[in-house]
C-alpha distance (Angstrom), angle and dihedral (degrees) to the residues before:
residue distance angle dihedral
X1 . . .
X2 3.33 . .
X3 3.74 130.9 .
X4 4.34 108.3 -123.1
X5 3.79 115.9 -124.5
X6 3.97 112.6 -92.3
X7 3.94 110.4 -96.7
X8 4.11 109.2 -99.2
X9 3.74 108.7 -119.7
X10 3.39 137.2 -156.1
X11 4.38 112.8 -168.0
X12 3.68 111.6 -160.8
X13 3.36 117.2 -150.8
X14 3.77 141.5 -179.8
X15 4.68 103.8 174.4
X16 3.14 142.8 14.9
X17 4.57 99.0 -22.9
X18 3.66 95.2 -131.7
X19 4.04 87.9 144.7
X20 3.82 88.5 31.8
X21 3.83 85.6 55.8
X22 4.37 97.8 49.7
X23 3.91 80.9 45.5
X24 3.39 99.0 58.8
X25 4.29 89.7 26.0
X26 4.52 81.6 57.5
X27 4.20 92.8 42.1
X28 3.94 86.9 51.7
X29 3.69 94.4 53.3
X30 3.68 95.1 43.2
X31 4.00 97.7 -115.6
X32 3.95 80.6 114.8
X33 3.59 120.8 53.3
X34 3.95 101.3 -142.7
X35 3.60 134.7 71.1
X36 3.76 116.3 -130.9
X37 4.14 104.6 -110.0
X38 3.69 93.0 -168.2
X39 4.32 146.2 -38.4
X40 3.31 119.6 -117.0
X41 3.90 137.9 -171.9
X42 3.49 145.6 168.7
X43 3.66 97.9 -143.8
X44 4.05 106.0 75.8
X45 3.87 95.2 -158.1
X46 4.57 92.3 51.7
X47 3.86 102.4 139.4
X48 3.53 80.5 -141.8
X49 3.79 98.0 77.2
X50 4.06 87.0 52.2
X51 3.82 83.6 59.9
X52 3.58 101.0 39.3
X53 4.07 82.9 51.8
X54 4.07 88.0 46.5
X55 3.29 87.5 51.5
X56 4.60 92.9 52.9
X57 4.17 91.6 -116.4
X58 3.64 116.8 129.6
X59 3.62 106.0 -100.9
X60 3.81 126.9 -177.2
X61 4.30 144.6 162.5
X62 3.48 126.7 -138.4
X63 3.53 105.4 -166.6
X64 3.97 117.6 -125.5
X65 3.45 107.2 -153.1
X66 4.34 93.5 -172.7
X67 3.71 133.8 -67.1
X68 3.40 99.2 -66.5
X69 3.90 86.5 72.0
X70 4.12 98.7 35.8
X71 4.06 87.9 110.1
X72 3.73 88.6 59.6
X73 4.20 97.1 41.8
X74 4.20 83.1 55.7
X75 3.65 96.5 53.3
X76 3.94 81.8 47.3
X77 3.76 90.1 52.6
X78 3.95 95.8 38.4
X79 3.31 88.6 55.0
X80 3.91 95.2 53.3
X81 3.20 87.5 44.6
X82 3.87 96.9 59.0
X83 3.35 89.2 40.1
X84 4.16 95.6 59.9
X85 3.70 97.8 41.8
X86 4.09 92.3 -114.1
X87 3.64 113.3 -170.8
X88 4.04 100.2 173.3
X89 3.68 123.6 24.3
X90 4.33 113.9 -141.1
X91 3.61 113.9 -155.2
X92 3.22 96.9 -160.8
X93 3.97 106.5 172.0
X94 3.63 88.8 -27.8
């Protein structure tokens, strides 16, 4: 029998990625059966996309300038999204 492919994750994030961090720390060891896809936050300057790069995940911001613009910043994510393959989204401090 087969082994299933790991779940495709995306981790949102907006600080520092401590639980971003033992997600992707429990994937890598196999107690978690997903692979983290990519991190994403809406804050440019989150610590936690420093450690999610430390850590060789694809990490990116996509700046939310205030509600008036939150349409636009989910087309932005969407399309990330798409693009990566996500199956599950984390929010993970988000």
């Amino acid at each position: 029998m087969s082994t299933p492919a790991p779940l495709r994750l995306a981790i949102l994030i907006s600080g520092r990625g401590s639980n971003m961090a033992a997600i992707a720390h429990a994937c890598r060891e196999r107690r978690i059966a997903a692979e983290v896809a990519v991190v994403l936050s809406e804050r440019p300057e989150a610590q936690g996309l420093t450690v999610a790069r430390e850590l060789g995940l694809d990490a990116r911001a996509i700046a939310w300038p205030g509600a008036a613009r939150r349409a636009e910043f989910e087309r932005a994510a969407t399309a990330v999204l798409e693009e990566t393959g996500v199956q599950l989204i984390v929010l993970a401090g988000f």
